[in-house]
C-alpha positions as CSV (number, residue, x, y, z in Angstrom):
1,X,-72.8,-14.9,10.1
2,X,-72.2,-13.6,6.7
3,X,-69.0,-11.0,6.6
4,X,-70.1,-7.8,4.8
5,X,-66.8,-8.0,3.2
6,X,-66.7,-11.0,1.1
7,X,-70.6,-10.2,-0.2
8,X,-68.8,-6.5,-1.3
9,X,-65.8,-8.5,-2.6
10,X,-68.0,-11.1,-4.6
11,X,-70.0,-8.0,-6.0
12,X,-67.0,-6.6,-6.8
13,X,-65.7,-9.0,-8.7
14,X,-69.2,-9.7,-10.2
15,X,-68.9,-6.5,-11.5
16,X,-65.7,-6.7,-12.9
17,X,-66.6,-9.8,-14.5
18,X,-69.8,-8.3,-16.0
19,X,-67.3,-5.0,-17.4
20,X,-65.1,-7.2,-19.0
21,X,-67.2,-9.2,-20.3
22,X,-69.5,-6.3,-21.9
23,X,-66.0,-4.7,-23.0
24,X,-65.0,-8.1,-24.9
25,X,-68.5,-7.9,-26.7
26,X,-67.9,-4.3,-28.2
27,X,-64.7,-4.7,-29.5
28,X,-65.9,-7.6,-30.4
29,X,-69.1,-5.8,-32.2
30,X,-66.1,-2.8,-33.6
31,X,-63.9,-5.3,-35.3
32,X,-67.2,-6.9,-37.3
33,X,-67.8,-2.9,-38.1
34,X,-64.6,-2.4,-39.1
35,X,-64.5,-5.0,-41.4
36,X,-67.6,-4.0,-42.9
37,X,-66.8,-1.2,-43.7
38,X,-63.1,-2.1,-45.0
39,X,-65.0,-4.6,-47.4
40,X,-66.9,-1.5,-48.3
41,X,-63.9,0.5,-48.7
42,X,-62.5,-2.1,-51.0
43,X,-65.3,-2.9,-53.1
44,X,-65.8,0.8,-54.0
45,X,-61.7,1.2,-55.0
46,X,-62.4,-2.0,-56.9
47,X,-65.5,-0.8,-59.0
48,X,-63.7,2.6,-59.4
49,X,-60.4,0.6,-60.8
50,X,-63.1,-1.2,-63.3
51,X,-64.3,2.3,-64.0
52,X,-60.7,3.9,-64.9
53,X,-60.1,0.6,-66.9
54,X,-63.3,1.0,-68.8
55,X,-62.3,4.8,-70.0
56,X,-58.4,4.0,-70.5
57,X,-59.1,0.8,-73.0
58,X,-62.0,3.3,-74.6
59,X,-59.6,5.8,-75.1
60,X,-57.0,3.5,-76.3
61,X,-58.9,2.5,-79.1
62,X,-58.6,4.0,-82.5
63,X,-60.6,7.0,-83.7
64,X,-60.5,5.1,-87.1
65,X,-63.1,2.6,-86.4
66,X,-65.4,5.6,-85.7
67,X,-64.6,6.7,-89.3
68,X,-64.4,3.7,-90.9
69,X,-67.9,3.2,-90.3
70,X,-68.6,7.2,-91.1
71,X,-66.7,6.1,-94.5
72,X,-68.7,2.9,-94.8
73,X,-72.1,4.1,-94.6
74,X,-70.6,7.6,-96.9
75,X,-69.6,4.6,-99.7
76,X,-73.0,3.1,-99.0
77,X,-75.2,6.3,-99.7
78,X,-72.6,7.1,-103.1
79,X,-73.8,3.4,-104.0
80,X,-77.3,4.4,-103.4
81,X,-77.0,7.3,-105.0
82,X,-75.5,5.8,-108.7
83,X,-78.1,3.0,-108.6
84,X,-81.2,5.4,-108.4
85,X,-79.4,7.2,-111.4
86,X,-78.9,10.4,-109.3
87,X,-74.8,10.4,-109.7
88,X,-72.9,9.0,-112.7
89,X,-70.1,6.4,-112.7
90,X,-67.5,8.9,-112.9
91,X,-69.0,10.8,-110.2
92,X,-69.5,8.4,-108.0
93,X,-65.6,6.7,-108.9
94,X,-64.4,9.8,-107.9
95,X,-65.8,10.1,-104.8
96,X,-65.3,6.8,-103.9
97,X,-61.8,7.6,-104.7
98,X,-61.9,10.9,-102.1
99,X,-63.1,8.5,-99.5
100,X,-60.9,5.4,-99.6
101,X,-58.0,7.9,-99.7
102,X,-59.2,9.1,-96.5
103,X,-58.5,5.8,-94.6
């Protein structure tokens, strides 16, 4: 005859088995989550380092480029300007003057 016993002891353990088992697989299942979401984490503080970079080197550069051009395009219109006859060559020597002084 079968003891009552050792069927409740081989459940027992069966179940035990089975807990540990489903307990491994969610920790298991956590850690891949965690990672996840630390790779998230990371790639986020990454693009916002890229970001802060991006805005320091603008700001680093020189405001004189902006006017250089602003200067450029003011020497182009002055030449424009005496060509069509509009200014004479003092006029526009003088100006031109006011404007290369400038850089």
């Amino acid at each position: 005859m079968i003891n009552v016993h050792s069927i409740m002891r081989g459940r027992i353990a069966s179940a035990a088995v089975g807990a540990h088992v489903a307990k491994n697989r969610a920790q298991a299942a956590g850690t891949q989550k965690e990672a996840a979401n630390q790779k998230e984490i990371d790639d986020l503080k990454a693009e916002q380092q890229k970001q802060i970079d991006e805005l320091k080197q603008q700001q680093s550069k020189p405001e004189q480029s902006s006017g250089q051009e602003d200067i450029t395009q003011k020497l182009q219109k002055l030449a424009n300007l005496k060509q069509q006859g509009l200014i004479s060559e003092e006029e526009y020597q003088k100006s031109k003057g006011d404007l290369l002084a400038k850089l």
